[in-house]
C-alpha positions as CSV (number, residue, x, y, z in Angstrom):
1,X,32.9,-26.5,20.6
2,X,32.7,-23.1,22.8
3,X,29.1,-24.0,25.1
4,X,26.4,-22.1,23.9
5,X,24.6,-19.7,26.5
6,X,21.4,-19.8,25.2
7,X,19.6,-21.5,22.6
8,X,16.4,-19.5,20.4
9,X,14.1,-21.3,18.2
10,X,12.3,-20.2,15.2
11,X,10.8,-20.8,12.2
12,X,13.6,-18.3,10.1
13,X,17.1,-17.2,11.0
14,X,18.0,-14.2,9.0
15,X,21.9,-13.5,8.9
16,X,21.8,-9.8,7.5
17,X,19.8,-7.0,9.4
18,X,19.7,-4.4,6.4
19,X,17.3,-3.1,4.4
20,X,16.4,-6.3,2.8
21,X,16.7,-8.3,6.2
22,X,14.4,-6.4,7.9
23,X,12.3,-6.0,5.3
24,X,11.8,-10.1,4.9
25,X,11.4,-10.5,8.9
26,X,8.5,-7.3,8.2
27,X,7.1,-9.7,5.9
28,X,7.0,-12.6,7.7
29,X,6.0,-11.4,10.8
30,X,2.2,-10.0,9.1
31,X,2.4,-13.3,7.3
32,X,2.6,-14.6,10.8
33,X,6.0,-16.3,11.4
34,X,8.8,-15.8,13.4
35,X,12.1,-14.7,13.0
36,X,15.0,-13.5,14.2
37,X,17.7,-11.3,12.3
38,X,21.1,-11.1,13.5
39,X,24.2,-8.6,11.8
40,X,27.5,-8.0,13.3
41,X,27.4,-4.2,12.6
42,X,25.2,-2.0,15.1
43,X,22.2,-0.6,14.1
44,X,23.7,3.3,14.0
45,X,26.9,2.1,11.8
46,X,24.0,1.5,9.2
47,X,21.7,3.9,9.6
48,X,25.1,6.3,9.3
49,X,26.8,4.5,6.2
50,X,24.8,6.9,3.2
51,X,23.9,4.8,0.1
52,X,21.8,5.7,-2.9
53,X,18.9,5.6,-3.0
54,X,16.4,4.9,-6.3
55,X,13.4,3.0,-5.5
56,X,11.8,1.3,-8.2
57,X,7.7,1.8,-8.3
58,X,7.2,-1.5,-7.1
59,X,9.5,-1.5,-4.4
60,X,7.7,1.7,-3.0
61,X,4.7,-0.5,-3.2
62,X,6.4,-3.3,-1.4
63,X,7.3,-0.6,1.9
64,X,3.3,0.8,1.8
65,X,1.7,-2.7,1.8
66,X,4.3,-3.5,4.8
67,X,2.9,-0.6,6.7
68,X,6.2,1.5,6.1
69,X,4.8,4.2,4.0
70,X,7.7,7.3,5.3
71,X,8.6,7.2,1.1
72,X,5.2,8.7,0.0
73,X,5.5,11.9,2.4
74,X,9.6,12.2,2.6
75,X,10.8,10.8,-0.4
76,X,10.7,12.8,-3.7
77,X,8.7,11.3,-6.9
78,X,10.4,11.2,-10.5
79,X,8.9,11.4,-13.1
80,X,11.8,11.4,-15.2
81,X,15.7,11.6,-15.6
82,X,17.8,13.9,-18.7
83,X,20.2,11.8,-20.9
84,X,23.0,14.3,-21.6
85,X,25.7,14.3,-24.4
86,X,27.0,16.5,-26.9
87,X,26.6,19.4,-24.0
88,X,22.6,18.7,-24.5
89,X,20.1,17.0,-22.0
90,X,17.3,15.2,-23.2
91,X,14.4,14.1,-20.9
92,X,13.0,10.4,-20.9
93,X,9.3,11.0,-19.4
94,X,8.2,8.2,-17.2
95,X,5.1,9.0,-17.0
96,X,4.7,9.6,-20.7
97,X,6.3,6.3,-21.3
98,X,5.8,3.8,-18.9
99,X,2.9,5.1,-17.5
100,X,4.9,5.0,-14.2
101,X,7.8,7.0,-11.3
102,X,10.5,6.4,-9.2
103,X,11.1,7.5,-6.0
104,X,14.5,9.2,-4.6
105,X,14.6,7.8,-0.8
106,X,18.1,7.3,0.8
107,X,19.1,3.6,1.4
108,X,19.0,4.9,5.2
109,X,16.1,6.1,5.5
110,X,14.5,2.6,4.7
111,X,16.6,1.1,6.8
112,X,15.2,3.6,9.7
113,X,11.7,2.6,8.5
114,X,12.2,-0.7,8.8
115,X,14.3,-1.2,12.0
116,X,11.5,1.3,13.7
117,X,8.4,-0.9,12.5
118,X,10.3,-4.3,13.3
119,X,11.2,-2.6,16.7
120,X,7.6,-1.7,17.2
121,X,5.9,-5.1,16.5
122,X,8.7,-7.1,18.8
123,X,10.7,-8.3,16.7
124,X,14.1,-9.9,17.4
125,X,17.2,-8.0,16.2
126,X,20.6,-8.6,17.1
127,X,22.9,-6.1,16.0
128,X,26.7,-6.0,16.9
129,X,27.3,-9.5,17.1
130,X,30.3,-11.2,15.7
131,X,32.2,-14.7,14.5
132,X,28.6,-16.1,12.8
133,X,29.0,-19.5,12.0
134,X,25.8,-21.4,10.0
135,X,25.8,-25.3,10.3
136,X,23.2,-28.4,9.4
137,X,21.6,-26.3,6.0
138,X,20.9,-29.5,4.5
139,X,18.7,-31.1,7.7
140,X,18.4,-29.0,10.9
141,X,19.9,-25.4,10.6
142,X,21.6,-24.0,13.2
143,X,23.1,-19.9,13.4
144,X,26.0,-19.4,16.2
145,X,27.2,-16.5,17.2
146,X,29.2,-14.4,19.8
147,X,27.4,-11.6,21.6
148,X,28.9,-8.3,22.7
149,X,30.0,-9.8,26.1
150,X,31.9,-12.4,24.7
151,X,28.5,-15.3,25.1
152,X,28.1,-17.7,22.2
153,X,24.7,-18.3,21.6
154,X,22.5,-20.3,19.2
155,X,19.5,-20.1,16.6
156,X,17.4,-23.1,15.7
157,X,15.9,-22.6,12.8
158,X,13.7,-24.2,10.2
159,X,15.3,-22.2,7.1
160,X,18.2,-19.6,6.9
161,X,18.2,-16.2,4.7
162,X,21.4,-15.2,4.0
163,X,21.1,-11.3,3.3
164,X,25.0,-10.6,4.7
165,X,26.0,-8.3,1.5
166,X,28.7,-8.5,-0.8
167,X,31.3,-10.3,1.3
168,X,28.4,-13.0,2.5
169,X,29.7,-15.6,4.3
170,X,26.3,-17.7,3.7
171,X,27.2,-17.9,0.2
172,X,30.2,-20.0,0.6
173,X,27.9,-22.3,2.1
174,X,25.9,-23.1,-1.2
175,X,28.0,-25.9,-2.7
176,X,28.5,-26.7,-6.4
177,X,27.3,-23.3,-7.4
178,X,28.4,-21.4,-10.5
179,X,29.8,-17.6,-10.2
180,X,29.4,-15.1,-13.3
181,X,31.5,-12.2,-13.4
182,X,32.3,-8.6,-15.0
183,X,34.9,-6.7,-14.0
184,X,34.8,-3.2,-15.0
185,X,37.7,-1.4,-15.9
186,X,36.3,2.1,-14.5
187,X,35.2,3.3,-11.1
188,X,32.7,6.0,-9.7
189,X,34.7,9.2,-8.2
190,X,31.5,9.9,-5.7
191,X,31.5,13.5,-3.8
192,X,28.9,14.4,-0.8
193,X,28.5,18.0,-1.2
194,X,26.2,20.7,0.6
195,X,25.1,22.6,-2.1
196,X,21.8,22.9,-3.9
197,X,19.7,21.2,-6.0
198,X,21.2,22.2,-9.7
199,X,18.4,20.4,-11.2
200,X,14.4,18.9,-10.6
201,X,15.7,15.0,-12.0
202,X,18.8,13.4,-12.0
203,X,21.0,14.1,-15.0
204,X,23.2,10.8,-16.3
205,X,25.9,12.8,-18.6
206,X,28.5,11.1,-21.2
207,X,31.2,13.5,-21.6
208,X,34.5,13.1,-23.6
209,X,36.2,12.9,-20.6
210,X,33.6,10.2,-19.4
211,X,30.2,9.8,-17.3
212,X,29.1,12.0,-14.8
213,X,26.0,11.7,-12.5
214,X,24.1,14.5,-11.3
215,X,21.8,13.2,-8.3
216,X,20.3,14.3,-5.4
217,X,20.1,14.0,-1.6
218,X,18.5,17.1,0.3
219,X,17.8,20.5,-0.3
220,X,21.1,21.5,1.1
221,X,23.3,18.0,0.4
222,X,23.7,16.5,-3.1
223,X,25.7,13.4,-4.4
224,X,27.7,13.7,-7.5
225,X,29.5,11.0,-9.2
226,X,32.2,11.2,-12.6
227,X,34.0,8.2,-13.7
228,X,37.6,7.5,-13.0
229,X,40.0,4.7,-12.7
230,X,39.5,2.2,-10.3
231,X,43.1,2.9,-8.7
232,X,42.9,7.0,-8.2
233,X,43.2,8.4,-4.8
234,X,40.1,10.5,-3.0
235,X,43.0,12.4,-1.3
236,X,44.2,13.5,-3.9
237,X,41.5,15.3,-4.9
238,X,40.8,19.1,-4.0
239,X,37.5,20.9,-4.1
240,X,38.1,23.0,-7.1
241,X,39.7,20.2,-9.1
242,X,36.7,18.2,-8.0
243,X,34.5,20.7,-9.4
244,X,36.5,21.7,-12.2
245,X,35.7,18.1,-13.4
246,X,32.5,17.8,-12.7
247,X,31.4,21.5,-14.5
248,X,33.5,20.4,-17.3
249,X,32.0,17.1,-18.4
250,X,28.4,18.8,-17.7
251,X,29.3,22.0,-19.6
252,X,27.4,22.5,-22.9
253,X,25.5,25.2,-24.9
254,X,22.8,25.8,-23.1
255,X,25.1,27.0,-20.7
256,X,23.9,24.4,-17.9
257,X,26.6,24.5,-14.6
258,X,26.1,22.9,-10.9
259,X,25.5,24.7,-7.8
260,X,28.5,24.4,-5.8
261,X,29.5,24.3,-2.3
262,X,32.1,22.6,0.3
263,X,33.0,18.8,-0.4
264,X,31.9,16.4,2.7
265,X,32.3,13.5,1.7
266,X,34.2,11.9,-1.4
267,X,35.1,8.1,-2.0
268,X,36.1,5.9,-5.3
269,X,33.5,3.1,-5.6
270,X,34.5,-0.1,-7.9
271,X,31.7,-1.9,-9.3
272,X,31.0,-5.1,-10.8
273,X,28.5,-7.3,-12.0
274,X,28.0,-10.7,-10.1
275,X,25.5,-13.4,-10.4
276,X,25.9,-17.1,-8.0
277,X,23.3,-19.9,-9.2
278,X,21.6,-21.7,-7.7
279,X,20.4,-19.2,-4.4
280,X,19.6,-21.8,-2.7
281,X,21.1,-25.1,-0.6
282,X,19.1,-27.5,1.1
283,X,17.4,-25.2,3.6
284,X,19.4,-22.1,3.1
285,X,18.8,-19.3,0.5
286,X,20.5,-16.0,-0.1
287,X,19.3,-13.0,-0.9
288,X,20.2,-9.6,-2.0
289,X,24.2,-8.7,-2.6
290,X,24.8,-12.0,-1.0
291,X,23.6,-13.8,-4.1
292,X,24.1,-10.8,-7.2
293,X,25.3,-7.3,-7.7
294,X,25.0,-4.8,-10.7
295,X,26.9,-1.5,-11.7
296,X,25.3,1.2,-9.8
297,X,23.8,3.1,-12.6
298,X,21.2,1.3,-13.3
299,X,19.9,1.8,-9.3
300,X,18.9,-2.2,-9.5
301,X,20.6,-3.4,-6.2
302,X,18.1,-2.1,-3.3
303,X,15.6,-3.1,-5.7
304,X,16.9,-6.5,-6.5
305,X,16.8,-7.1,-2.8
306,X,13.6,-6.2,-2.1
307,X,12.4,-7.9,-4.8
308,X,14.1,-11.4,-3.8
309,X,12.7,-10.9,-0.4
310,X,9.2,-10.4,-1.6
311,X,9.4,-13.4,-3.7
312,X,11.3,-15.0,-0.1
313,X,8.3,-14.2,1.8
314,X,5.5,-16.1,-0.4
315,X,8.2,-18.8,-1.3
316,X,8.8,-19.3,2.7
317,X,5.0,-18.8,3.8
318,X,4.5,-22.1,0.9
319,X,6.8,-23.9,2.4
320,X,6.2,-23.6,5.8
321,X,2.5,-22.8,6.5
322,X,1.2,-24.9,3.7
323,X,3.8,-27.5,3.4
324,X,4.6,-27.0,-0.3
325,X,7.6,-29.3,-0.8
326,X,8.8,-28.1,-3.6
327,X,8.2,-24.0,-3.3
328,X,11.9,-23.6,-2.1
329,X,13.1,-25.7,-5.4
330,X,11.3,-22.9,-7.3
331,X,13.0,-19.5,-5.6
332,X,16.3,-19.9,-8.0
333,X,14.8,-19.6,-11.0
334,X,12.0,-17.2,-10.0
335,X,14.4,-14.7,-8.3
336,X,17.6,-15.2,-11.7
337,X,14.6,-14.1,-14.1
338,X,14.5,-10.9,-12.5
339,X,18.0,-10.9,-11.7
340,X,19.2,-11.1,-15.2
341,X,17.1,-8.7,-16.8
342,X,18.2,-6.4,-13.9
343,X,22.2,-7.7,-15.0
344,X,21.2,-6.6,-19.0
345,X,19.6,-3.2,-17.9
346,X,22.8,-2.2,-16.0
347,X,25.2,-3.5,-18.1
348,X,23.5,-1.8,-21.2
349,X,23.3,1.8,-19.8
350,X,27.1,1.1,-18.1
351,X,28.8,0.8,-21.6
352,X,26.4,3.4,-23.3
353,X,27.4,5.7,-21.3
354,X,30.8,5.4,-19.7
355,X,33.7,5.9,-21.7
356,X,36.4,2.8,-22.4
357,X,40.3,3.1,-22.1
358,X,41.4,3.2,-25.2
359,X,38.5,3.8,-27.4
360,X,38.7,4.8,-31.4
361,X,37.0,7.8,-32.9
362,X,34.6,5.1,-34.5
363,X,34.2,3.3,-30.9
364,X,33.4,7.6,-29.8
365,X,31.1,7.9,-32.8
366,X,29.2,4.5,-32.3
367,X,28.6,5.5,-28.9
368,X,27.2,8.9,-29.5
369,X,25.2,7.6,-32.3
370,X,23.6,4.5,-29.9
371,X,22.3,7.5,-27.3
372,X,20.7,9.8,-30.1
373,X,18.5,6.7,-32.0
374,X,17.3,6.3,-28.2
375,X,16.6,9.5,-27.5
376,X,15.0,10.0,-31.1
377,X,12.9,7.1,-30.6
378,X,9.9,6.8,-28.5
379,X,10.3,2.3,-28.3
380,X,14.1,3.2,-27.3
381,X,13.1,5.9,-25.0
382,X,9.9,3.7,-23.4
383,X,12.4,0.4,-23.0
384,X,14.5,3.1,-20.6
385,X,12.2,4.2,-18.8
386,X,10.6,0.6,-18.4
387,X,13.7,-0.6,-17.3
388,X,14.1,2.3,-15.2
389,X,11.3,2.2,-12.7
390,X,10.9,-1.3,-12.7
391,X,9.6,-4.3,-14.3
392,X,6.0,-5.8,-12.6
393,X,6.5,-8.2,-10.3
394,X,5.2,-11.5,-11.5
């Protein structure tokens, strides 16, 4: 075993430094523990990677009672989104429904809030590292790692988070777990564009060509998405045919078309559903993408990740300040409740409004007639926009 340069101690190692990383190390600082956050990429390789961003109500919540409160001044409030088929939008009111709003707050720009306030208050963060290894979970665990300049050094830790993503190497670590899947047989064609804003909410269209998302970014820069195969080729792609696409799956008789302007950006994103039980081994949990991820149109993940971390911070401030034994037995089940629901939401507005390879006239018909009972109906309508913004945390 390489000899370790240094050795830290402290009460939680956190192998992830994004949004929901930081955010748990926020939490557990004004809870008063220590921690220390650790992430192979650097700091500007994520505040530079753009991700969507739809914050739930109570995730919003979450950033203000943690003293990050950028969101209420920067980020811009929804009170609603259109459902549009048959070349018609129809609005779902929030407000009117769920008595409630979303926020529209780049996935970077919480991860700025967070690194600056973590920054601020001392705390540890070690970005750029590489070859993490995480030993002892079951008794004593210890984090490894190599530092820029080649030095392997060492966390001692009381607990570890694993909040490494998608491709988390902490969840290997959880033995005997069970893995549920869903492939999806359709990607996300998703275009940076500087243009403006072609409409006040964000529009989710089913078209007979397929789905198409209207969102937002900036005055200047928006994000559009329409469905493709999982295979096709950005490249391949001009900026006309781009927009040829998109103004044809949102065209309609009201005579609705998008703003348009250069293409900066344009990428095909997969997507999946994913769910690993249990989140926890011996004194190692996971939260975040390391442990679940949904389709993105149901905007769950960010808010599935702050939501684990909230429940991570009372389940960890149990355990370790008031020596509740069993508190980390209970994070599983407590975090899955969420999670599923999350899993149903996603999945339900993926298949209502993408199209299927392959699909009959009836299959085309069945569709169109699921998104007009819920549109017609105000207990259809309300279970959207419930879903939407965000169950209470409980």
């Amino acid at each position: 075993m390489t000899p370790v340069a240094s050795t830290t101690r402290t009460q939680v190692a956190i192998v992830g430094g994004g949004p929901a990383g930081l955010m748990l190390s926020r939490l557990l600082h004004l809870a008063g523990l220590d921690s220390v956050v650790i992430d192979n990429r650097s700091a500007g390789t994520i505040e530079t990677t753009h991700r969507a961003g739809i914050l739930e109500r109570d995730s919003v919540r979450l950033l203000v009672d943690a003293g990050v409160d950028r969101v209420l001044t920067d980020g811009q409030r929804h009170e609603g989104i259109a459902l549009r088929f048959g070349g018609v939008s129809h609005r779902i009111d929030f407000e009117a429904l769920a008595g409630s709003a979303c926020w529209l707050y780049p996935q970077t720009d919480v991860f700025v809030d967070l690194h600056r306030a973590r920054t601020a208050d001392g705390g540890d963060l070690r970005y750029g590292i590489s070859d993490t290894e995480v030993t002892d979970v079951l008794t004593a665990p210890r984090v490894r790692y190599t530092d820029a300049d080649g030095r392997r050094h060492e966390i001692a830790a009381r607990l570890v988070v694993g909040a490494d993503g998608s491709r988390s190497g902490c969840r290997a670590l959880v033995t005997a777990a069970t893995q549920y899947f869903r492939e999806y047989p359709f990607a996300w064609f998703g275009v940076l564009v500087q243009a403006p804003r072609s409409a006040p909410e964000l529009i989710y269209t089913r078209a007979a060509r397929g789905f198409a998302l209207v969102s937002q970014r900036t005055a200047t820069v928006q994000r559009l998405y329409f469905q493709c195969d999982p295979a096709e080729n950005p490249d391949d792609w001009s900026d006309d045919r781009i927009w040829a696409e998109l103004q044809g799956r949102l065209a309609g008789q009201d005579g609705f078309r998008l703003q348009e302007g250069p293409v900066l950006e344009r990428t095909v994103l997969p997507f999946r559903s994913f769910v690993q039980a249990p989140m926890r081994h011996g004194r190692l949990l996971l939260a975040g993408d390391a442990a679940h991820t949904v389709p993105p149109t149901g905007a769950k993940g960010l808010n599935l990740a702050l939501a684990d971390v909230r429940l991570l911070a009372e389940t960890i401030e149990q355990a370790l300040v008031r020596n509740d034994a069993t508190a980390l037995e209970r994070y599983t089940a407590r975090a899955l409740e969420r999670v599923w629901r999350a899993q149903h939401f996603s999945y339900w507005l993926t298949t209502m409004l993408h199209r299927a390879d392959g699909a009959s006239e009836f299959d085309e018909q069945r569709q169109l007639g699921e998104l007009t009972s819920l549109v017609s109906s105000r207990a259809g309508s309300a279970y959207l926009a419930e879903g939407y913004t965000g169950w209470p945390a409980r």
